[in-house]
N, C-alpha and C positions, 0 to 999 in steps of 0.2 A: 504494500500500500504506500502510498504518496507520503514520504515524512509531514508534510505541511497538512493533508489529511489528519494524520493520526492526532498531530496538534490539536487539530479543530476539535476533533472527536472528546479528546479529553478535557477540553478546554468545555466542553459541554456537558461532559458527564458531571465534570465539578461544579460546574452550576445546577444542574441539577442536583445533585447532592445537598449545595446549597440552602437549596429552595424548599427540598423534602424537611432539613433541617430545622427552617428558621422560618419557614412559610406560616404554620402554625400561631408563630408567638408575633408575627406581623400581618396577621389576620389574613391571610392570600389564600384566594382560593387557590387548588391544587391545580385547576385550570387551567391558571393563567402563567406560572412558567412552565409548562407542559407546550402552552398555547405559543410562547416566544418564546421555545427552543425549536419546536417543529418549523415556525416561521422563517426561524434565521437559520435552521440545516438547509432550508429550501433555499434560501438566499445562495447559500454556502454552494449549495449543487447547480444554479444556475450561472454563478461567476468560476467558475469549476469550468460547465459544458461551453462555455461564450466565451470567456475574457482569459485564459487558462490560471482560471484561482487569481488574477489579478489582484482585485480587492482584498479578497482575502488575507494575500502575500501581506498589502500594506495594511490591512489592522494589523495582524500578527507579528508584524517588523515596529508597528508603531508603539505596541506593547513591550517589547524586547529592549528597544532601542530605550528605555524607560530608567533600564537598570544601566547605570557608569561599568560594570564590567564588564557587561554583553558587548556596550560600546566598544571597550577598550580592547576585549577577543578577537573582534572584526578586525581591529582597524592594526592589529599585528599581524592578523592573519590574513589579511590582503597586502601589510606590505612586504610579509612573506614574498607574495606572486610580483611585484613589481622592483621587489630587488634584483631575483632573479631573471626575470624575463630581461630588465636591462644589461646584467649581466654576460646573461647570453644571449646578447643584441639580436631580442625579438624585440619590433618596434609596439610603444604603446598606444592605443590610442584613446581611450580613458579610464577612470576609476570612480566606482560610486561606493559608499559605506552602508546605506542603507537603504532599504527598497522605495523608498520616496526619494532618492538622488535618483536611481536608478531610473524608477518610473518617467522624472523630468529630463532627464535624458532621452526619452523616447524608446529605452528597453526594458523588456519583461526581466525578473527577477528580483532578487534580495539585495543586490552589491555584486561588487568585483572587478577584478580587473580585467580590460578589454584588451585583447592580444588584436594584430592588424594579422588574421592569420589570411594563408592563401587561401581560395574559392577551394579547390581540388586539395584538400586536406591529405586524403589518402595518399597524393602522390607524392607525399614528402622524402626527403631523401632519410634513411636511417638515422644518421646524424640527426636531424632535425626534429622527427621524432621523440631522439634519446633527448633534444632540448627542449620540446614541448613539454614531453612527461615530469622532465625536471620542475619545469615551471608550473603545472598543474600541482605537484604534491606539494610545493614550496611552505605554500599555505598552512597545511598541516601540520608539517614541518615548524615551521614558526610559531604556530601557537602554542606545541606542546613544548619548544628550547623555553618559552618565557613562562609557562603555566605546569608544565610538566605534563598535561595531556591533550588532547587536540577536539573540539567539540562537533569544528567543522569541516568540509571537508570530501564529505563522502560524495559529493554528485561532481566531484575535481576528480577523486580515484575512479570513478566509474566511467568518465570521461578517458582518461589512461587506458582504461582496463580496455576498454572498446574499441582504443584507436587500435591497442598490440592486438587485438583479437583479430582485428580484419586484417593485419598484416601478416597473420599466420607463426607473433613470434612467442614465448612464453609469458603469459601477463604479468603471473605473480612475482618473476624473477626479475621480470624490467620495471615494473613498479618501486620493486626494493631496491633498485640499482640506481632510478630516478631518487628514490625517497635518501639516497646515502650521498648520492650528490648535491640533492638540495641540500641537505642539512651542512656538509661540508662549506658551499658559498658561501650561506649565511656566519656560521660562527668566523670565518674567516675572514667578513666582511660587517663584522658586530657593529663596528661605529657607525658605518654607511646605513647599516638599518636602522640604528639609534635615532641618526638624522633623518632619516627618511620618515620614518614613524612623528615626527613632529611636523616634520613637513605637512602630511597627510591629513592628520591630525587639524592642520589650519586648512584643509582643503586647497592647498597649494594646486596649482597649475601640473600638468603632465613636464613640461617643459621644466619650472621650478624642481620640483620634484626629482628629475635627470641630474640640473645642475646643483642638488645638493648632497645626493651621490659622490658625483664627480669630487666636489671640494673634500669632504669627507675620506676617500680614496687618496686623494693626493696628499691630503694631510698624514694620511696614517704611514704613507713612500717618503717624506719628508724627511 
């Protein structure tokens, strides 16, 4: 099932719980959140079949976004993906933190960052591949060097996993080959993602964002 589903689902059985709870000592008939959960599952399934879960996305991001550390998750773990993808000069061409940047930019989704990838994916050379996958795990990678585990993440792996599959090569062993190179970039590039992470942080520029990198790097060669 859909993680953003499963969300929803729970996110309603606990209102419901709620309601059987405290319905009683707040006079409610049993009715009536009965009556506005079915309402809003049907909402829920019509932005689902139409807009794919759009809205949804953005209540559920607008709740999340609520807590300072879900914040502060995201915004290491996309600039997990944009250290490395500079690194291995994949060009960028934007980053959103939250599914309402995302949205105003004109894309479905929660966040992240936007690789300028070729049309014909599949016919990427190997190399290119092994640097994709690097930059998809990056993420994960980086939330768990600063938190010790990683929250997010999985539709980056499954993304991986799909590209090796069509190419006929072993998924779980290039994933982990990707996942030991990301992690290598990054701690050997600690500063750069220090600075990066503030940068981002103030929703810096794609171009900013490159050039604070760069000084970063050069400082650390000084």
């Amino acid at each position: 099932m859909n993680p953003l589903m499963i969300n929803v689902i729970a996110l309603f059985m606990g209102l419901m719980t709620f309601s059987v709870l405290l319905g009683p000592a707040l006079h409610l008939s049993p009715l009536w959140p009965t009556g506005v959960i079915v309402v809003s599952l049907s909402l829920v399934t019509l932005d689902t079949a139409r807009w794919n879960a759009q809205g949804t996305t953005l209540l559920l991001d607008w709740w999340a976004q609520r807590w300072p550390q879900h914040r502060q998750r995201v915004l290491h773990h996309e600039a997990g993906h944009f250290l490395v993808a500079y690194l291995l000069d994949i060009p960028i061409t934007g980053y959103a933190l939250s599914a309402w940047e995302t949205w105003r930019q004109g894309l479905p989704g929660q966040g992240g960052v936007w690789l300028d990838e070729p049309a014909a994916i599949a016919s990427l050379s190997p190399s290119q591949v092994e640097h994709y996958c690097t930059v998809w795990m990056a993420g994960q990678v980086a939330e768990a060097l600063v938190y010790g585990t990683a929250e997010g993440g999985k539709d980056d792996q499954a993304q991986a996993w799909a590209l090796l599959t069509q190419r006929g090569v072993d998924p779980q062993s290039q994933v982990q080959q990707a996942t030991r190179r990301a992690r290598e970039l990054l701690r050997s590039h600690w500063s750069a993602y220090q600075a990066l992470i503030a940068a981002m942080g103030e929703r810096a520029s794609v171009s900013d964002c490159q050039t604070c990198i760069q000084h970063a790097i050069l400082s650390d060669n000084s």
